[in-house]
C-alpha positions in Angstrom: 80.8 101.0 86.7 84.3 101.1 85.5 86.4 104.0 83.5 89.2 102.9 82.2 91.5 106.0 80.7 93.7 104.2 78.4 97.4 102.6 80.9 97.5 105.5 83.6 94.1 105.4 85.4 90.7 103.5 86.0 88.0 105.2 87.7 85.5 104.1 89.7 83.0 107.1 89.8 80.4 106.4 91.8 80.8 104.3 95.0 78.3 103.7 98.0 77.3 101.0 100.1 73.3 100.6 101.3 73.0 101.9 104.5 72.1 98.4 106.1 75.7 96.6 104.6 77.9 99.5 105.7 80.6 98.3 108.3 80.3 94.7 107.4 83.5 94.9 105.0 81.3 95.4 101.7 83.9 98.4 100.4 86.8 96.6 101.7 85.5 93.7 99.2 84.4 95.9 96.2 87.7 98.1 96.0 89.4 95.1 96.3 87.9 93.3 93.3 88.0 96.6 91.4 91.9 96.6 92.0 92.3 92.5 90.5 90.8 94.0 87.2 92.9 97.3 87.4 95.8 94.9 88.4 94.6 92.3 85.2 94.2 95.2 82.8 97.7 96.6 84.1 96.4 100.0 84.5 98.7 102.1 86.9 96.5 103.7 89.0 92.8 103.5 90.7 90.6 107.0 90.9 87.3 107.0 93.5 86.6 110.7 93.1 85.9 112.0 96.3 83.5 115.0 97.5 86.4 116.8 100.1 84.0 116.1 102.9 84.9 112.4 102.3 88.3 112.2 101.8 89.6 111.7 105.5 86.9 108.3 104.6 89.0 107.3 101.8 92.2 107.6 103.3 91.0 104.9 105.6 91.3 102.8 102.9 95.1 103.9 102.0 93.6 106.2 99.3 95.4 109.7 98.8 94.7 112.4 97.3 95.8 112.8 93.5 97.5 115.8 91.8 95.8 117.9 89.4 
């Protein structure tokens, strides 16, 4: 599921791979995609809300935290 916030942000809020796909490349793939359509919609800037026991995960990814 998408959010799309008018030109500044899309957000994908809730994100999880099954147990049995995890470290095949299945996010790598999914966040990808979801940045062609935030790329094709030319919306600025992709939101995965993030518990802040997961962050350090995201970042992996070249996510950062956001301000405020």
């Amino acid at each position: 599921m998408l959010r799309i916030h008018g030109i500044k942000v899309v957000e994908v809020p809730f994100i999880g791979i099954v147990l049995a796909y995890q470290k095949q490349g299945v996010m790598h793939h999914l966040v990808s995609g979801v940045e062609q359509v935030r790329a094709s919609v030319q919306v600025e800037k992709l939101m995965i809300p993030a518990i802040s026991s997961l962050v350090d995960k995201k970042k992996r990814f070249s996510f950062r935290p956001m301000n405020p």
